[in-house]
C-alpha positions in Angstrom: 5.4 -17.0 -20.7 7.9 -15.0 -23.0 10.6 -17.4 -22.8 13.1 -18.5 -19.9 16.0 -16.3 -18.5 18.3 -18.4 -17.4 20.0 -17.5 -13.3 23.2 -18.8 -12.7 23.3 -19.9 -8.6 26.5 -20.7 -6.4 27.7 -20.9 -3.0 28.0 -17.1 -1.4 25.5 -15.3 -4.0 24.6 -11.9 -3.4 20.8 -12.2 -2.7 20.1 -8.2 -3.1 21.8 -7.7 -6.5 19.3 -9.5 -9.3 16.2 -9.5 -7.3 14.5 -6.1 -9.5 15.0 -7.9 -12.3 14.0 -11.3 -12.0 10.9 -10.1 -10.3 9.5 -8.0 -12.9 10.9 -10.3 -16.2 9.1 -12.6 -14.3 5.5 -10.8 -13.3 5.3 -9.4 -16.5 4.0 -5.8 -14.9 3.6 -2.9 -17.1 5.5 -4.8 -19.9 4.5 -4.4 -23.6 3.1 -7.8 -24.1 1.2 -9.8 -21.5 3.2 -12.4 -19.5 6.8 -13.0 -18.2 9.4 -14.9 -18.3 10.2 -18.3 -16.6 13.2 -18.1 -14.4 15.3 -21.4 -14.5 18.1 -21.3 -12.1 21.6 -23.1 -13.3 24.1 -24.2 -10.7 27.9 -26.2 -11.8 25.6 -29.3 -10.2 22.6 -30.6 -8.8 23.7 -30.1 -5.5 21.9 -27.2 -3.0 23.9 -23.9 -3.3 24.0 -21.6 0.2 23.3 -17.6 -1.1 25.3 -15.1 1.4 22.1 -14.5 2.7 21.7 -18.2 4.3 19.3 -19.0 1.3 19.3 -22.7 0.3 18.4 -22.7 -3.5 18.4 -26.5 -5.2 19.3 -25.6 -9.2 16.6 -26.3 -12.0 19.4 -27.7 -13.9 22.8 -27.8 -14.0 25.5 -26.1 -16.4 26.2 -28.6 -18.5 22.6 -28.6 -19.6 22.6 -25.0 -20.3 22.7 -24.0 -23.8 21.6 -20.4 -25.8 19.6 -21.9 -27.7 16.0 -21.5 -26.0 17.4 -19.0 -24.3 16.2 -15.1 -23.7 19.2 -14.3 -21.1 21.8 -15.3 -18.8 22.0 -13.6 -15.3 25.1 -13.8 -13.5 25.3 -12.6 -10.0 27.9 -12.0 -8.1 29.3 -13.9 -5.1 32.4 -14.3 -2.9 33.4 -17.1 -4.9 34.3 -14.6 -8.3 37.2 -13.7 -5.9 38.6 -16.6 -4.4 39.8 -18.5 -7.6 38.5 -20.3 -11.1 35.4 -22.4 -9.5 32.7 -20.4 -11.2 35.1 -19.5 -15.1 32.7 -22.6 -16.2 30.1 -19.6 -15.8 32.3 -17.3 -17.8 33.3 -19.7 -20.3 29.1 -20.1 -21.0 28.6 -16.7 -21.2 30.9 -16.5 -24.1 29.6 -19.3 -26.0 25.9 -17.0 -25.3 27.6 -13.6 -26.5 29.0 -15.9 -29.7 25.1 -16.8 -30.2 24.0 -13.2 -30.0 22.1 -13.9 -26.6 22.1 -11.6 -23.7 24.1 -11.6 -20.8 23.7 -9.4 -17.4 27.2 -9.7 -14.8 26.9 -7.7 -12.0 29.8 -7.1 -9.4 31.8 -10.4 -8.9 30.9 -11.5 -12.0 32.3 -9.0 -13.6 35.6 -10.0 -13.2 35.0 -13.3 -14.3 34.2 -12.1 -18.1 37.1 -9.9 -17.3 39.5 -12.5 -17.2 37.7 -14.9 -19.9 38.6 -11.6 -22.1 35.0 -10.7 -22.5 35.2 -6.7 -21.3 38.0 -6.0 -23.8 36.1 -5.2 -26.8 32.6 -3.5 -25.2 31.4 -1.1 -23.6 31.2 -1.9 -19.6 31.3 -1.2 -15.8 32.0 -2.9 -12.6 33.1 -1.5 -9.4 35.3 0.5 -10.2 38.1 -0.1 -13.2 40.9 -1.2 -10.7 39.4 -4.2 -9.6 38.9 -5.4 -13.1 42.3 -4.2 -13.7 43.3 -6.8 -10.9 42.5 -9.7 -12.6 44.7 -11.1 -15.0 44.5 -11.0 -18.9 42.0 -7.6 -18.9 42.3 -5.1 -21.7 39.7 -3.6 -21.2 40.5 -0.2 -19.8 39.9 1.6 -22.6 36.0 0.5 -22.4 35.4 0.9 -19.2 31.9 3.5 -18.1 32.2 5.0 -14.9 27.6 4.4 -14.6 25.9 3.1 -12.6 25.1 0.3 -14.9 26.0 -0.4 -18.7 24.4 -1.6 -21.8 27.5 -2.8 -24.2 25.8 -5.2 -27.3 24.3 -8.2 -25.8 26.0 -7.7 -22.6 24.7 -5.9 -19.3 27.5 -4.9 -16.9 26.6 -3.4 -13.2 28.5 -3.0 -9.6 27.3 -4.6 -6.8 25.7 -1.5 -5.2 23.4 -1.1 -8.2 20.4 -3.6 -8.8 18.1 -1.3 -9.8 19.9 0.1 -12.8 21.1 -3.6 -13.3 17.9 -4.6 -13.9 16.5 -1.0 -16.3 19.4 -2.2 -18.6 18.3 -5.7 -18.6 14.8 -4.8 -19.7 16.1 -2.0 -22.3 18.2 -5.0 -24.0 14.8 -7.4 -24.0 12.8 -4.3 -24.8 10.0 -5.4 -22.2 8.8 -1.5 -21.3 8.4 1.4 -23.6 10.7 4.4 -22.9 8.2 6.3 -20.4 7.3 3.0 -18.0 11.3 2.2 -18.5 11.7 5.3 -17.0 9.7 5.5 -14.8 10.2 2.6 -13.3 13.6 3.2 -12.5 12.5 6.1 -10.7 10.4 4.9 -8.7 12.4 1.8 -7.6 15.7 4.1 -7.2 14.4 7.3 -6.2 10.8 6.5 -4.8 9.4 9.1 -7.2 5.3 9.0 -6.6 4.7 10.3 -10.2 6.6 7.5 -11.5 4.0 5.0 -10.0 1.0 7.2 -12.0 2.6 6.2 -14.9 3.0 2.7 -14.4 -0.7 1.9 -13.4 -1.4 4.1 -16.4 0.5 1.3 -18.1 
């Protein structure tokens, strides 16, 4: 194994949105060096978590554990819960303290909002949604920085809507650097466009 990417997991998770990318860190297909990545899901506690999709997922370990060092990445999915308070700003309040340590973080829809408001969109390059519901939440500045992409590589930080997995996940493995330029691309074509010569390239690879 590379090293451990790190999966935050709470109640009302969107199952479909970090799937791409936890697969393939973790099969370690096509990627420039053999081997992948442990996956070590983080939850606010010990206790079982319920995913939108009905999935019951019991965290490796829990937040207060979690620390950059050791650390290749910190995936934050989205959930209902981003929207319906301040339960999960513990997760946004670790991401900083990750970006502070130069280690990568991907937020994808919900999420999203949750840097937002911690203050973490103001100063990079980002997407979401669309800019007005980051503009919803209180304390963002970040206007100014926000890409209208599918998905967006700003410094250490990986931003994404929640329709968008697949390009979630290509900018997540341009920041780790797993795949050279021509599997990179092809891989997001074949997992976003079903391109057949994109797969002739990856078993190439």
């Amino acid at each position: 194994m590379k090293g451990i990417v790190h999966h935050a997991v709470y109640d009302t998770l969107a199952d479909w949105e970090t799937g791409h990318a936890t697969a393939h860190l973790r099969n370690g297909s096509y990627q420039r060096e053999p081997g992948g990545y442990e996956v070590v899901t983080v939850g606010l506690t010990a206790d079982p978590i319920l995913t939108m999709g009905g999935l019951r997922i019991t965290p490796d370990i829990t937040l207060a554990e979690l620390s950059p060092a050791g650390s290749a990445l910190l995936i934050l999915p989205g959930a209902e819960l981003w929207d319906g308070g301040d339960a999960l700003a513990p997760f946004a309040r670790k991401a900083r303290e990750f970006l502070e340590a130069g280690v990568p973080v991907g937020a994808i829809c919900g999420a999203t909002a949750g840097l937002a408001r911690e203050g973490l969109l103001d100063d990079r390059d980002h997407t979401s949604a669309v800019v007005h519901y980051l503009q919803a939440q209180e304390g963002y500045k970040g206007a100014g920085r926000y890409l209208d992409k599918d998905a967006v590589l700003g410094g250490d930080l990986v931003t994404a809507g929640p329709t968008e997995p697949v390009a979630f996940a290509r900018e997540i493995f341009r920041r780790l650097d797993i795949y050279t330029p021509e599997v990179l691309d092809a891989w997001f074509r074949l997992f976003s466009k079903s391109d057949p010569t994109a797969f002739e390239v990856l078993m190439a690879a």
